[in-house]
C-alpha positions in Angstrom: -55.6 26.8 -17.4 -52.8 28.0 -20.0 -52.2 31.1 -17.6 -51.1 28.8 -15.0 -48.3 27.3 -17.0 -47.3 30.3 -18.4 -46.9 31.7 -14.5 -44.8 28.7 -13.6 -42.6 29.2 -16.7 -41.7 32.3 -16.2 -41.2 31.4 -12.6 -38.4 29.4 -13.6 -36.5 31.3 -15.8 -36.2 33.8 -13.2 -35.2 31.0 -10.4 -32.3 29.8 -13.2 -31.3 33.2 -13.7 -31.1 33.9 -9.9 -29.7 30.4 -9.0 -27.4 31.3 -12.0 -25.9 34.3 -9.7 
């Protein structure tokens, strides 16, 4: 499932982005 992937993806930009802060 592509949607899956995408999901997790995005998940991790916005962990960087927090982890970033």
């Amino acid at each position: 499932m592509q949607l899956i992937s995408v999901e997790i993806i995005r998940l991790n930009s916005t962990l960087r982005i927090v982890l970033r802060h």
